[in-house]
N, C-alpha and C positions, 0 to 999 in steps of 0.2 A: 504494500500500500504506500502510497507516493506521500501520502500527509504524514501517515508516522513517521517516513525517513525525512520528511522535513521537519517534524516536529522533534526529532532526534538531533537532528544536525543544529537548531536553532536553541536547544536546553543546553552540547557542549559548548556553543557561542555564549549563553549567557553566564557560565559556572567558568570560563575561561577568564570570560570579562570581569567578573567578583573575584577572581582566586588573588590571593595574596603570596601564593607558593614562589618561591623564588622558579623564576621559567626556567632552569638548566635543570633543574633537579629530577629525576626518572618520572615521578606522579606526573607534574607536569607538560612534560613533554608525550608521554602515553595520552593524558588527555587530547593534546594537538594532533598525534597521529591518529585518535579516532574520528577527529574533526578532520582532517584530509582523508580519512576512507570516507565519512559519509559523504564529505560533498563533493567525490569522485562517484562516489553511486547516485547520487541526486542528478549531477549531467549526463549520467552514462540514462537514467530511467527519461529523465524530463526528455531528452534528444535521439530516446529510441526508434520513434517517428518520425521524425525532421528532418530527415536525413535529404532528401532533395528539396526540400525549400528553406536552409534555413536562414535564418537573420540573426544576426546579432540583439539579444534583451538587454535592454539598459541595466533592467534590477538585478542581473546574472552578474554581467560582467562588474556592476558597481560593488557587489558582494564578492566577488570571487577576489576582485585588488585589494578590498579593504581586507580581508585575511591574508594573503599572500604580502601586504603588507605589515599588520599587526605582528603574523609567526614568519616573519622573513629567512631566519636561520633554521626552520622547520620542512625541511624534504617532504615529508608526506602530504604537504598544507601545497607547498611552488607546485609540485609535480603534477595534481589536478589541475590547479589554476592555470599553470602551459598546456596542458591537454587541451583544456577546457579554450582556451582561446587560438590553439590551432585548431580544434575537430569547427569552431565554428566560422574563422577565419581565412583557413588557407579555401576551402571553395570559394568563398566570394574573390578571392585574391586571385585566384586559377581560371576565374571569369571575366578579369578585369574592373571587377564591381569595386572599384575603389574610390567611389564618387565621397565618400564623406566617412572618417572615423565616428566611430562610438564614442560619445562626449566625454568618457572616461579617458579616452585612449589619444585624443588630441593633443596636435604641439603645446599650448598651452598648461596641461598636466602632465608633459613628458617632462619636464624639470622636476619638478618635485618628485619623480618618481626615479630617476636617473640619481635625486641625492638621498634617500631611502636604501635604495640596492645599491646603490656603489660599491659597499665595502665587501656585499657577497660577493662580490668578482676576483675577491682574492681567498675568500674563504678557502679553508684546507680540504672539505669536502667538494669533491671533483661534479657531482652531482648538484650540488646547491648553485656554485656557479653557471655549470649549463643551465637547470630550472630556470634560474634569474633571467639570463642572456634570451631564454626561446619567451619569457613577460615579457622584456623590452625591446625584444624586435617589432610588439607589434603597435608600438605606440609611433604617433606622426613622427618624420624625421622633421630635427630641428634643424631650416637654414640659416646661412648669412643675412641673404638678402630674403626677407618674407614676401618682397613685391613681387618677383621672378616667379615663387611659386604659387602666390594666391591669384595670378590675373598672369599664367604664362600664354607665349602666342599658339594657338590654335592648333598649325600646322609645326608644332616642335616641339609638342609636348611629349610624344613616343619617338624623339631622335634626341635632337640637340639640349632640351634640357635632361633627359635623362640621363646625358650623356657627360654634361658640365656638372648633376650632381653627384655621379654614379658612385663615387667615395665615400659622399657623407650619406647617401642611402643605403652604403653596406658597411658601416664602422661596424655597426654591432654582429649583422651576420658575418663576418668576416671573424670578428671575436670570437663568436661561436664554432665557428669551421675550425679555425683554430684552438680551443679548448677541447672540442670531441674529436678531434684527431689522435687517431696511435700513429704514434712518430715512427718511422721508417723514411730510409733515403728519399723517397719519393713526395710522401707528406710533408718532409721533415720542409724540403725545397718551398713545397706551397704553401706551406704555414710561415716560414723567410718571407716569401712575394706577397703575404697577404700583411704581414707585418709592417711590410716596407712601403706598401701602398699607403696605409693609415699614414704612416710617418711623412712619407710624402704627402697628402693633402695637410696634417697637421702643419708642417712647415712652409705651405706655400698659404697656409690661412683659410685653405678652403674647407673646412670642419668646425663646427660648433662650439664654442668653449663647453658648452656644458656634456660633450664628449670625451674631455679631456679628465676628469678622474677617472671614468668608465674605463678608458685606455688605459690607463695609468697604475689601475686595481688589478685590470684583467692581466699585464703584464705583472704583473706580482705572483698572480693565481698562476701563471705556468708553470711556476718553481718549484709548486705542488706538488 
């Protein structure tokens, strides 16, 4: 029944929200792991059906960030939350339905959300950082100029500008390709070229400041 596991899921949010338990300590963190099963079962049931029409729900996605944010260092909390916004994302993304993010997921609230997760990008858990990386791929990319992308020309929006921001539209997947990568001669190279690209736009200016701790962490977390 779809209301018990919501009415399950919405009793460990509010005994989460009251606990005074220090959050590293085993109680507490088993709490956060049954809060990441349920509301990995709640999108897996709500989206058993949707599967060819779906849309993005405001009230999902505003709830899935505000815990992925609240238990940030919690793996079983990130790892729904990134499911949950690829199984409803990457179709529309694979259709070109990219007419307009989810008000969550906008340049606007890419900052603040960029300085939340930051520091998981160096996290020691190899996992924590990718969960993080595959949230913030899917929020707007932030540019230099906002005019270029809010009112670009017509005829160059699938060449030339894609093409002048193609950098700062992949810092983060880039990050990511590079973190879930096994290193072998071959990777080892394309995770150098994808390094080197970051570097290169960071130096030529063309990258966001507020991409600049994200690099900065994620380059720490490789050390890992």
């Amino acid at each position: 029944d779809s209301s018990l596991l919501i009415c399950f899921k919405n009793t460990l949010r509010q005994h989460l929200a009251a606990s005074v338990v220090n959050t590293f300590g085993a109680p507490e963190l088993m709490w956060q792991s049954l809060l990441g099963a349920a509301l990995s079962s709640c999108h897996k049931f709500y989206y058993s059906g949707r599967i060819n029409h779906l849309r993005p729900c405001h009230g999902d996605v505003e709830e899935a960030l505000s815990l992925a944010k609240c238990y940030k260092s919690c793996i079983q909390v990130l790892s729904p939350v990134a499911d949950y916004l690829d199984f409803v994302y990457r179709p529309l993304l694979a259709n070109d339905d990219i007419s307009k993010a989810c008000p969550e997921l906008q340049a606007n609230n890419a900052e603040d959300a960029f300085n939340i997760f930051s520091e998981n990008l160096r996290h020691p858990n190899k996992d924590v950082r990718l969960m993080t990386l595959r949230i913030l791929c899917h929020f707007e990319t932030l540019f230099l100029n906002p005019c270029f992308e809010e009112h670009p020309p017509k005829k160059k929006l699938k060449t030339e500008g894609i093409q002048k921001s193609s950098t700062e539209r992949n810092v983060l997947q880039i990050l990511h390709t590079v973190q879930a990568s096994h290193i072998t001669v071959s990777t080892g190279k394309e995770s150098v070229s994808g390094i080197n690209r970051i570097r290169t736009g960071l130096s030529a200016g063309r990258i966001h400041d507020a991409y600049v701790p994200l690099v900065f962490n994620g380059m720490i977390g490789l050390f890992h």
